[in-house]
C-alpha positions as CSV (number, residue, x, y, z in Angstrom):
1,X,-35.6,3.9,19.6
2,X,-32.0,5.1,20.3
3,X,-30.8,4.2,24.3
4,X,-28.3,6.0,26.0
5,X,-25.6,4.5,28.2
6,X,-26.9,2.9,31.3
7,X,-25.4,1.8,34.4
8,X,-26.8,-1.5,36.0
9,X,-25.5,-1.7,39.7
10,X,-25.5,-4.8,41.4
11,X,-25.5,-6.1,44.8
12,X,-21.8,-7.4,44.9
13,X,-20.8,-3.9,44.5
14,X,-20.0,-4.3,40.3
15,X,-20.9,-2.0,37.9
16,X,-21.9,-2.6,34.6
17,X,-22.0,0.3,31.8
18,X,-24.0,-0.4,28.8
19,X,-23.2,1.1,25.2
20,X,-25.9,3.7,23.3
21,X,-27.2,1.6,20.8
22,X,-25.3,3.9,18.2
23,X,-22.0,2.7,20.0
24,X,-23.1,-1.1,19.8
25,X,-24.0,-1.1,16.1
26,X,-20.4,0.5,15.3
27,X,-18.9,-1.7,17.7
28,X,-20.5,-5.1,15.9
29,X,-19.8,-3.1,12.4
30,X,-16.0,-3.2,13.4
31,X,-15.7,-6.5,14.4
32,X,-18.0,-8.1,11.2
33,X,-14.7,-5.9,8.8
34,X,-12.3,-7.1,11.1
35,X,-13.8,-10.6,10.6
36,X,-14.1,-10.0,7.0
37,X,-10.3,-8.2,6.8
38,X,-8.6,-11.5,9.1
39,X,-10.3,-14.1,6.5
40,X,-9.0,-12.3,3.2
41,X,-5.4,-12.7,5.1
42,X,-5.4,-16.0,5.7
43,X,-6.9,-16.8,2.0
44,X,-3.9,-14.8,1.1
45,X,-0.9,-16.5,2.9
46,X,-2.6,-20.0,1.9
47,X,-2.4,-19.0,-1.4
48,X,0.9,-17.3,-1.7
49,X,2.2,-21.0,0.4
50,X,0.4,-22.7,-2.9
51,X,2.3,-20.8,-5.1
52,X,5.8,-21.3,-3.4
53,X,4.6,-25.2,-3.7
54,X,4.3,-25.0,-7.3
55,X,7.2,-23.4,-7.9
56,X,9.5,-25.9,-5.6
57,X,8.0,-28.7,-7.6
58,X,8.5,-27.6,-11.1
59,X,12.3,-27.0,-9.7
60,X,12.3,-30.4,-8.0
61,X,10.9,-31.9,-11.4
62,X,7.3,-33.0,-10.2
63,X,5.6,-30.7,-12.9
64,X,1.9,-29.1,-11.7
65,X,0.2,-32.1,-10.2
């Protein structure tokens, strides 16, 4: 069952506009590959920041441990 946009008034005098259901599941879709996209980054710069660590410490002398 597919909704359409709804409007839900209340007494206050604030309006609330609800997303289609089509809208919502695109909408959570996005956010899950953003999610997804933003954890692949930071597993990226940690392990680029490794790398430069390994490197300083074979030039410091220290070896790989």
């Amino acid at each position: 069952m597919i909704k359409d946009r709804f409007k839900e008034e209340y007494e206050e005098g604030s309006d609330l506009l609800w997303p289609s259901d089509k809208e919502d599941k695109i909408t959570r879709q996005f956010y899950k590959d953003l999610s997804i996209l933003s954890k692949n980054i930071q597993y990226s710069k940690k392990k680029k920041l490794k790398l430069f660590e390994q490197v300083v410490r074979i030039i410091k002398g220290k070896g790989w441990g």
